[in-house]
KOLKOL-305177 format. One record per residue (C-alpha): chain; residue number from 0; residue in one letter; x, y, z. Coordinates in Angstrom, 2 decimals, decimal comma, always signed. Example, Ala and Ser with C-alpha at 12.3 -4.5 7.8 and 13.67 -1.06 7.14 Angstrom:
residues 2
{site "A" 0 "A" {+12,30 -4,50 +7,80}}
{site "A" 1 "S" {+13,67 -1,06 +7,14}}
This chain:
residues 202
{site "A" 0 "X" {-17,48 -56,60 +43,58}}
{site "A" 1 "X" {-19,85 -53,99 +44,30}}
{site "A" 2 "X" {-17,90 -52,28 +47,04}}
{site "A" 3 "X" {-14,62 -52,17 +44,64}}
{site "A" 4 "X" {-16,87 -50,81 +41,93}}
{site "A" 5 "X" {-17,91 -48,24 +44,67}}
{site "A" 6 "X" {-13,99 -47,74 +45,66}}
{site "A" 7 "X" {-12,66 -47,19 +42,00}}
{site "A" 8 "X" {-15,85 -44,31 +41,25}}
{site "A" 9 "X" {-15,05 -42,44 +44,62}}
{site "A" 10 "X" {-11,32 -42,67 +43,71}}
{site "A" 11 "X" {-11,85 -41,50 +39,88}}
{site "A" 12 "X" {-14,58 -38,40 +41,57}}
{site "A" 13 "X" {-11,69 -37,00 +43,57}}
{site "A" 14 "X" {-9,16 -37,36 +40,80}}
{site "A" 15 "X" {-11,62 -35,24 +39,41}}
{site "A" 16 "X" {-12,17 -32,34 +41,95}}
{site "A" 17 "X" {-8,12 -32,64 +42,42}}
{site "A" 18 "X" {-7,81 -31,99 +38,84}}
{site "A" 19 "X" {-9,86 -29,01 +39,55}}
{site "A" 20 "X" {-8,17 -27,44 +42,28}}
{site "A" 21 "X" {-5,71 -27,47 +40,67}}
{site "A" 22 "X" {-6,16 -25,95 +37,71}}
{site "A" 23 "X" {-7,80 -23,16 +39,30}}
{site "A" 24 "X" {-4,78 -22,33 +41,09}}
{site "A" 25 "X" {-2,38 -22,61 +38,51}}
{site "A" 26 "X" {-4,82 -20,00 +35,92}}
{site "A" 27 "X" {-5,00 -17,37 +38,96}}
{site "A" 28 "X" {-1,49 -17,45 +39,06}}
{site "A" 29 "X" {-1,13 -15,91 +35,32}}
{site "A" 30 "X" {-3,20 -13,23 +35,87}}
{site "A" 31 "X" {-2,58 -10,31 +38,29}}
{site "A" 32 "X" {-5,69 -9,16 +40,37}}
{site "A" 33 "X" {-5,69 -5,83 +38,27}}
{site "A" 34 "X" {-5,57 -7,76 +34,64}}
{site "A" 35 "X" {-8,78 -9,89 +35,99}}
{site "A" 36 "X" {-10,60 -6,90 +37,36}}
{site "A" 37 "X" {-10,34 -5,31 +33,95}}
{site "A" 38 "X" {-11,31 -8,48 +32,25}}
{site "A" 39 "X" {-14,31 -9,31 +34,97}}
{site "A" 40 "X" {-15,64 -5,03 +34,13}}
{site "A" 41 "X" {-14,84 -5,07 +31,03}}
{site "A" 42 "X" {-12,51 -3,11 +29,91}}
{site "A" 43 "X" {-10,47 -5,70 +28,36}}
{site "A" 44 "X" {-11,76 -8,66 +26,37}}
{site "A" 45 "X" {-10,83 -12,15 +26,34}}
{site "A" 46 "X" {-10,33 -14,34 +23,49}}
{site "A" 47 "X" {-10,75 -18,19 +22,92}}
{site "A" 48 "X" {-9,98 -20,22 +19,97}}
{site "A" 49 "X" {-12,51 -23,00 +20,08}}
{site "A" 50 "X" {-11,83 -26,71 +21,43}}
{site "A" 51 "X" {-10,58 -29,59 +20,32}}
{site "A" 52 "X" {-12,27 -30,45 +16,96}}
{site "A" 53 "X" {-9,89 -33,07 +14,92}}
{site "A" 54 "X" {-8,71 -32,26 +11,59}}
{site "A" 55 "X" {-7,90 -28,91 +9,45}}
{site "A" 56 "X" {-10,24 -26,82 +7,52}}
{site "A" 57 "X" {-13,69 -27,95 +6,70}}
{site "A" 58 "X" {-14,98 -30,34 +3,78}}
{site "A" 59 "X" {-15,07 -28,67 +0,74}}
{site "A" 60 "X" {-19,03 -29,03 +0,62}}
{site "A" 61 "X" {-19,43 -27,50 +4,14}}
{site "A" 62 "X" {-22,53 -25,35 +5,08}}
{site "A" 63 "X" {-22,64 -23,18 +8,11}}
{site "A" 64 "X" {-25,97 -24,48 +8,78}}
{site "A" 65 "X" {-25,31 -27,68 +8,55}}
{site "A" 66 "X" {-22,71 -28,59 +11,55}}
{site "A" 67 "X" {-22,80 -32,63 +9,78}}
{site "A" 68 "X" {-20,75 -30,74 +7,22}}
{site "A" 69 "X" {-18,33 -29,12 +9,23}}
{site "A" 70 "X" {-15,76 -30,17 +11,88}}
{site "A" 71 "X" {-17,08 -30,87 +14,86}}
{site "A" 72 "X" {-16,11 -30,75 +18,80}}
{site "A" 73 "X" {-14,65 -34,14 +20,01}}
{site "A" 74 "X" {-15,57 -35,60 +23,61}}
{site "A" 75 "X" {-12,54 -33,97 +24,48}}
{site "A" 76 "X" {-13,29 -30,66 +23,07}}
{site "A" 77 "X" {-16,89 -30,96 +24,60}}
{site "A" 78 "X" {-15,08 -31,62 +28,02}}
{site "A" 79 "X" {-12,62 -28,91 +27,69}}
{site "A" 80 "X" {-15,01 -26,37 +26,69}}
{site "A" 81 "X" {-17,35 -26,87 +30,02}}
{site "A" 82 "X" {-14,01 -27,18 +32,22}}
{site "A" 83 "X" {-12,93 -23,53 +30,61}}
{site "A" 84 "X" {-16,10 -22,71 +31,87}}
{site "A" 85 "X" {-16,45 -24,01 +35,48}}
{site "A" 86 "X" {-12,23 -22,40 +35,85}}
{site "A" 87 "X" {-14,19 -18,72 +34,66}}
{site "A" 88 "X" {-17,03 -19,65 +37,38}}
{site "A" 89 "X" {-14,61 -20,17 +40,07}}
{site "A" 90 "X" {-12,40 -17,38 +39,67}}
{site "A" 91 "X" {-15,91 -15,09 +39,65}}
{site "A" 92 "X" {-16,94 -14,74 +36,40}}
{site "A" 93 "X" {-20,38 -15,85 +37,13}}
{site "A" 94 "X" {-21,71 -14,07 +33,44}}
{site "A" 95 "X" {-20,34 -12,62 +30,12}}
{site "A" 96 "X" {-21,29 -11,92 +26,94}}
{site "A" 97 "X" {-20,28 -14,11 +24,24}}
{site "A" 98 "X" {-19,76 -13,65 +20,83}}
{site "A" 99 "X" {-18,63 -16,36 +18,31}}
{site "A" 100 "X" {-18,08 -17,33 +14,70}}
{site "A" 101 "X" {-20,98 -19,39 +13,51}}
{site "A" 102 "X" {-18,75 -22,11 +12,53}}
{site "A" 103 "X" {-20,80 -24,73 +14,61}}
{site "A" 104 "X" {-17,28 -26,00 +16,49}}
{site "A" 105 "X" {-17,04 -22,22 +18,01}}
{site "A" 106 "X" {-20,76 -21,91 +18,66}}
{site "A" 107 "X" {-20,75 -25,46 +21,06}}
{site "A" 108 "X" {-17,51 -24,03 +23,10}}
{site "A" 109 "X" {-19,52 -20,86 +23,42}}
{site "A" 110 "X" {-22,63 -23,04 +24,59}}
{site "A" 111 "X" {-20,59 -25,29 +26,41}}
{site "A" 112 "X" {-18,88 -22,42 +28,34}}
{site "A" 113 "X" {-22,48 -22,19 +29,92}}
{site "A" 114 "X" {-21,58 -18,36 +30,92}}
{site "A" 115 "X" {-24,50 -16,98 +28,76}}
{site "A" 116 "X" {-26,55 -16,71 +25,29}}
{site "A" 117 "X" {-24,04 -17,02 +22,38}}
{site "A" 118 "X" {-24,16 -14,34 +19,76}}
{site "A" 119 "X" {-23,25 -14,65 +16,28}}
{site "A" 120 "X" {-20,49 -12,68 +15,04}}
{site "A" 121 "X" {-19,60 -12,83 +11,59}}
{site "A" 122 "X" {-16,64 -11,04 +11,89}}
{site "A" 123 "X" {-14,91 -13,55 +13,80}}
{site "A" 124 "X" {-15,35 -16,19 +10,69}}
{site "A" 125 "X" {-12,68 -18,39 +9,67}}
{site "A" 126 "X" {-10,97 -17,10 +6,55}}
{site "A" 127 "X" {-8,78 -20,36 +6,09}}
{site "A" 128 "X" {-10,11 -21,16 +3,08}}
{site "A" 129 "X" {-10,14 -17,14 +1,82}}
{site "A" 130 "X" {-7,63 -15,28 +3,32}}
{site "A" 131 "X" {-8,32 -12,36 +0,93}}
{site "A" 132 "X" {-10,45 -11,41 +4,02}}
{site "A" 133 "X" {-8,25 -11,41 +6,62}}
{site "A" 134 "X" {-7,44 -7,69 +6,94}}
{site "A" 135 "X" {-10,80 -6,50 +6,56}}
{site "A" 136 "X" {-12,20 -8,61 +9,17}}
{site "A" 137 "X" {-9,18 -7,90 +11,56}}
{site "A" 138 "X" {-10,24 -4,24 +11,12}}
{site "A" 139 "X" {-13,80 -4,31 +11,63}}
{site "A" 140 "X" {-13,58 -6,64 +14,96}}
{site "A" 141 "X" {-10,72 -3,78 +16,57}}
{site "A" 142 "X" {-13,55 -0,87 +15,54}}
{site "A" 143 "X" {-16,43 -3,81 +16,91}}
{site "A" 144 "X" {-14,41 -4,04 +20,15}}
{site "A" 145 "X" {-13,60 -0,33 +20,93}}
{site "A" 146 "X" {-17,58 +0,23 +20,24}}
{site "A" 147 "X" {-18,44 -1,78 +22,85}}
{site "A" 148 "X" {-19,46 -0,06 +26,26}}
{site "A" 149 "X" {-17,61 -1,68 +29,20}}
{site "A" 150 "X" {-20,33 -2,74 +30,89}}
{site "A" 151 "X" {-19,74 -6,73 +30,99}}
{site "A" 152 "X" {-17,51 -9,33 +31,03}}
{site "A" 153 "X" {-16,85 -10,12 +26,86}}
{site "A" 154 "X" {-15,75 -13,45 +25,69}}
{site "A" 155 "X" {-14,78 -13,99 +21,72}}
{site "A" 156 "X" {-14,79 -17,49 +20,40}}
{site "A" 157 "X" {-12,80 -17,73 +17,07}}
{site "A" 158 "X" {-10,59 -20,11 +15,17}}
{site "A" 159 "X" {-6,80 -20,54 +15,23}}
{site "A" 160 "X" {-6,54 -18,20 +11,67}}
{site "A" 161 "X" {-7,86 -15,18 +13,48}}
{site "A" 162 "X" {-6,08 -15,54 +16,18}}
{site "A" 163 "X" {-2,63 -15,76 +14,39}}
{site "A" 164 "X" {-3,64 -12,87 +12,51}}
{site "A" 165 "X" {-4,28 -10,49 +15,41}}
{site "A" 166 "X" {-1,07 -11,09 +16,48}}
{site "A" 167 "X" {+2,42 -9,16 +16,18}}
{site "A" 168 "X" {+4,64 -12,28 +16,85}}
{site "A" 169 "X" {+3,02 -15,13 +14,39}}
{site "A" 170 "X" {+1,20 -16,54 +17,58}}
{site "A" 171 "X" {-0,20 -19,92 +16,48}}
{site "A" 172 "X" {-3,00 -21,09 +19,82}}
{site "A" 173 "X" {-3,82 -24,45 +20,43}}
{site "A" 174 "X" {-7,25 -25,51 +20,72}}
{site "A" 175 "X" {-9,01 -23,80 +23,94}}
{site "A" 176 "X" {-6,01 -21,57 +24,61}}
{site "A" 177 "X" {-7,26 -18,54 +26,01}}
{site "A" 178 "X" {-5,98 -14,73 +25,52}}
{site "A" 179 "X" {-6,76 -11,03 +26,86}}
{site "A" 180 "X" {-7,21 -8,43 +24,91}}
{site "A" 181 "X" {-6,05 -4,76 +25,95}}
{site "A" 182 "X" {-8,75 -2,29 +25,09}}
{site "A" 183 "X" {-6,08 +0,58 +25,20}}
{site "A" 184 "X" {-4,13 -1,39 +22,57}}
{site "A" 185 "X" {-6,28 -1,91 +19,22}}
{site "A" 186 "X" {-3,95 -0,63 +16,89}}
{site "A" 187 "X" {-1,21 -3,27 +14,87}}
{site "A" 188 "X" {-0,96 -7,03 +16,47}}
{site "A" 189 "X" {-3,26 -6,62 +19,29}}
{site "A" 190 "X" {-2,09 -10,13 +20,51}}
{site "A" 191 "X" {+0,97 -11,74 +21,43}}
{site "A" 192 "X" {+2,88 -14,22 +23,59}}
{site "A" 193 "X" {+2,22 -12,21 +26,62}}
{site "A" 194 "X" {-1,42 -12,04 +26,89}}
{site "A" 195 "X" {-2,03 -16,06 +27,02}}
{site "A" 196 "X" {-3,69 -16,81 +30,09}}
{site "A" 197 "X" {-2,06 -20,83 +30,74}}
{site "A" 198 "X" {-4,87 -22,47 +31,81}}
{site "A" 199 "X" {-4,57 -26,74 +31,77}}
{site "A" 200 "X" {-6,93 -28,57 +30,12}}
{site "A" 201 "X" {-7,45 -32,26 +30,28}}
């Protein structure tokens, strides 16, 4: 009993590291070595809508600090967020700076990313609820991001309404999907289709 105990945990470890492996390969392969070098100095930025978190909006109630109020990471969010992470580690990224919204959902897949301190950033709110915002707040993070010197790797954790509005084709991310954004382009929809970086999550 022991010894198939033993068996099924080795089995289930390498499942793991295969898992990996292979999703290491398969993000290198979206990005060309001159993209990543410009993301790993940065000059450009990149841009993560936070992790699985079930459900749409936040309780009406809901206090920003109070994350009982709010929507919250699942165990698969948790476990995406810290394989985002390791996939960053492996392909170099060893450090960044991260900013986030300080919804409590984007401030754990900043944490989780466990690439540095997380930084609040107000700008990158959610304005689901208001969307009167929207334009203002698009505008202040393009001036916020071409203020920045280019000194270190930058990582923005946001929510799937920001996101959509940065972008010039109606770009709607999944949970954890991960984009670049082009320093030299911060004028109109800074994002679209072709600045996802596919990266699998399980």
């Amino acid at each position: 009993m022991i010894k198939k105990i033993f068996t099924l945990h080795l089995l289930k470890s390498l499942l793991v590291v295969f898992s990996i492996v292979f999703s290491i390969s398969s993000f290198s392969a979206t990005l060309d070595s001159d993209q990543w070098n410009r993301i790993q100095s940065g000059q450009d930025l990149l841009i993560l809508r936070h992790t699985d978190a079930p459900g749409i909006g936040d309780p009406a109630q809901f206090s920003l600090s109070d994350c009982s109020t709010q929507r919250n990471l699942s165990e698969k969010g948790r476990t995406q967020a810290k394989n985002i992470g390791l996939l960053l580690k492996k392909l170099g990224l060893k450090q960044a700076r991260i900013l986030s919204s300080q919804w409590c959902r984007c401030l754990d897949t900043g944490e989780l990313l466990n690439l540095g301190k997380v930084e609040h950033l107000p700008i990158l709110n959610s304005f689901f609820q208001d969307g009167s915002t929207a334009q203002q707040q698009n505008q202040a993070l393009k001036e916020w991001i071409g203020q920045q010197p280019m000194l270190e790797p930058i990582i923005l954790v946001t929510h799937q309404v920001n996101i959509t509005a940065l972008s010039e084709d109606n770009l709607y991310p999944e949970s954890g999907e991960l984009f670049f954004i082009r320093r030299n382009a911060l004028k109109g929809g800074i994002l679209n289709r072709d600045q996802r970086i596919e990266i699998p999550l399980q």
